[in-house]
C-alpha positions as CSV (number, residue, x, y, z in Angstrom):
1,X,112.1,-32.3,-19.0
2,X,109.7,-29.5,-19.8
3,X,106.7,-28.7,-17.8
4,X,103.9,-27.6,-19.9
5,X,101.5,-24.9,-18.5
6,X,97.8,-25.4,-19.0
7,X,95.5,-22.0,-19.4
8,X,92.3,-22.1,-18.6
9,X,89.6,-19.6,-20.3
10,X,87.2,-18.9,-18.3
11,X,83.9,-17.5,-19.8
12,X,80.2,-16.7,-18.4
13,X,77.0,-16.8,-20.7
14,X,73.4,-15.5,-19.7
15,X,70.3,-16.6,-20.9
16,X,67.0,-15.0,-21.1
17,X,64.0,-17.4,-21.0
18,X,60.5,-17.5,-20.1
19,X,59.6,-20.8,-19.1
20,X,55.9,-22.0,-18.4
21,X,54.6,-25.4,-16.9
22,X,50.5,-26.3,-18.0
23,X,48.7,-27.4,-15.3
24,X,45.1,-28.7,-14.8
25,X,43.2,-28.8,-11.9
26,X,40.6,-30.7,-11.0
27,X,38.2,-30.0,-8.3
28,X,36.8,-32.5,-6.2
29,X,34.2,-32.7,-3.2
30,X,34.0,-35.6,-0.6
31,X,31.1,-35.8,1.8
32,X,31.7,-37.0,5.1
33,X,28.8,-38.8,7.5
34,X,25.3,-37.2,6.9
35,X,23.2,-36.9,9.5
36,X,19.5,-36.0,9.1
37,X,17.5,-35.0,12.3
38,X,13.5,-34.6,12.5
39,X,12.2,-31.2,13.3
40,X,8.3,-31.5,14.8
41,X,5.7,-34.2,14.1
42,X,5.0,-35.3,10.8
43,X,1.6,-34.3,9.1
44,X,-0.6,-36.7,7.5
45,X,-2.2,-35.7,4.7
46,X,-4.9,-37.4,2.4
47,X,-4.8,-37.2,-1.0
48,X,-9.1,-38.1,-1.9
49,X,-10.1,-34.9,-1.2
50,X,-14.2,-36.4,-2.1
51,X,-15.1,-39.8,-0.6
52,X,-15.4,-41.3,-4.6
53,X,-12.0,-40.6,-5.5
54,X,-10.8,-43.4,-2.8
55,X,-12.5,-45.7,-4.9
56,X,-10.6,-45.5,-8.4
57,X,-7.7,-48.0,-9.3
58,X,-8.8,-49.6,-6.2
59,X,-6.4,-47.7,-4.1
60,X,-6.2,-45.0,-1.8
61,X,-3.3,-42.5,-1.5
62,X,-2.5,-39.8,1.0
63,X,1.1,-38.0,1.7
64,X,3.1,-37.4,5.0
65,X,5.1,-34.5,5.4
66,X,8.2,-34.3,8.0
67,X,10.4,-31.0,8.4
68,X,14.2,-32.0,8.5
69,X,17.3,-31.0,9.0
70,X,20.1,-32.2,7.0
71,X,23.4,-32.2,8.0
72,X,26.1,-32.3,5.0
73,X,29.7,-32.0,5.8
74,X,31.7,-31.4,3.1
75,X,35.4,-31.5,1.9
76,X,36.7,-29.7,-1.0
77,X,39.7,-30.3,-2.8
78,X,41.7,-30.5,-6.2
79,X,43.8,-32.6,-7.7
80,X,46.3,-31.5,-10.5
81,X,48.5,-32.8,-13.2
82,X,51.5,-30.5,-14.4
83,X,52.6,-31.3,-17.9
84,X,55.6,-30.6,-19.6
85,X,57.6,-27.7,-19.0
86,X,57.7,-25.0,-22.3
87,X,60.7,-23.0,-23.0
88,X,60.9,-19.6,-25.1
89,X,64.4,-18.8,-25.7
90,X,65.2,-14.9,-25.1
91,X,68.3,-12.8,-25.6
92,X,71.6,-14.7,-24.9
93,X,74.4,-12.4,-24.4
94,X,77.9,-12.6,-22.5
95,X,77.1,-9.7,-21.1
96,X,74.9,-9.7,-17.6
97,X,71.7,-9.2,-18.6
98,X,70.4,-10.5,-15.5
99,X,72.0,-7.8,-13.4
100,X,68.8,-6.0,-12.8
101,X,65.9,-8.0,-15.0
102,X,64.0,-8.4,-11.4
103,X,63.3,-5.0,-11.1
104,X,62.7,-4.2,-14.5
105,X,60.0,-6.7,-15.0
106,X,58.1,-6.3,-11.5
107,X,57.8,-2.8,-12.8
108,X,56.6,-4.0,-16.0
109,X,54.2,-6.0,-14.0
110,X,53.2,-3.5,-12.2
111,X,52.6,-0.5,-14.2
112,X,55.1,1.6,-12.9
C-alpha cells in the first residue's frame, strides 16, 4: 500500500483598511427634586396707584413680590446609536505592510 503525503501551503495576506462606525449622540438632562426656599418677607404691592383706578372693571389688583431661591439639581447625559460599520479597502499585499504602519501614521497624525 502506498502512503500518500499531503503538503500544505501555507500563505499570509495583509490588508489595509480604514474602517469607520457613525454614531449619533443625543444629549439628555434629567432634573432631580426641586426645592425652592423663601428668602425675606414678601412685599405687597398695589397696583391703583390713584383712588379711581380701583374702581374700573369693578376690580382691584395689586402684586406680591417674594425673593427665592431655587434649587435645581441636574443630571446630564447622552444616549447614542452606532450605525453600521463602513469599510475603505486599502493596499492588499503579501508582503507585511503592517510591520511598522503604527508609527508611520501617529506621525502623520501628528505632524512630525
Amino acid at each position: 500500500m502506498t502512503e500518500t503525503i499531503n503538503q500544505t501551503c501555507p500563505a499570509v495576506g495583509y490588508q489595509k483598511v480604514n474602517v469607520s462606525v457613525p454614531v449619533t449622540v443625543k444629549p439628555f438632562a434629567h432634573t432631580g427634586e426641586i426645592r425652592v426656599k423663601c428668602c425675606g418677607h414678601p412685599v405687597v404691592h398695589s397696583a391703583c396707584a390713584l383712588p379711581e383706578a380701583s374702581h374700573y372693571n369693578d376690580t382691584c389688583s395689586f402684586t406680591i413680590t417674594q425673593t427665592i431661591c431655587v434649587e435645581v439639581p441636574v443630571e446630564f447625559g447622552a444616549d447614542t446609536e452606532i450605525d453600521e460599520t463602513i469599510i475603505e479597502c486599502l493596499e492588499a499585499s503579501a508582503y507585511d505592510i503592517c510591520k511598522d504602519c503604527c508609527h508611520r501614521e501617529d506621525s502623520d497624525e501628528q505632524g512630525e
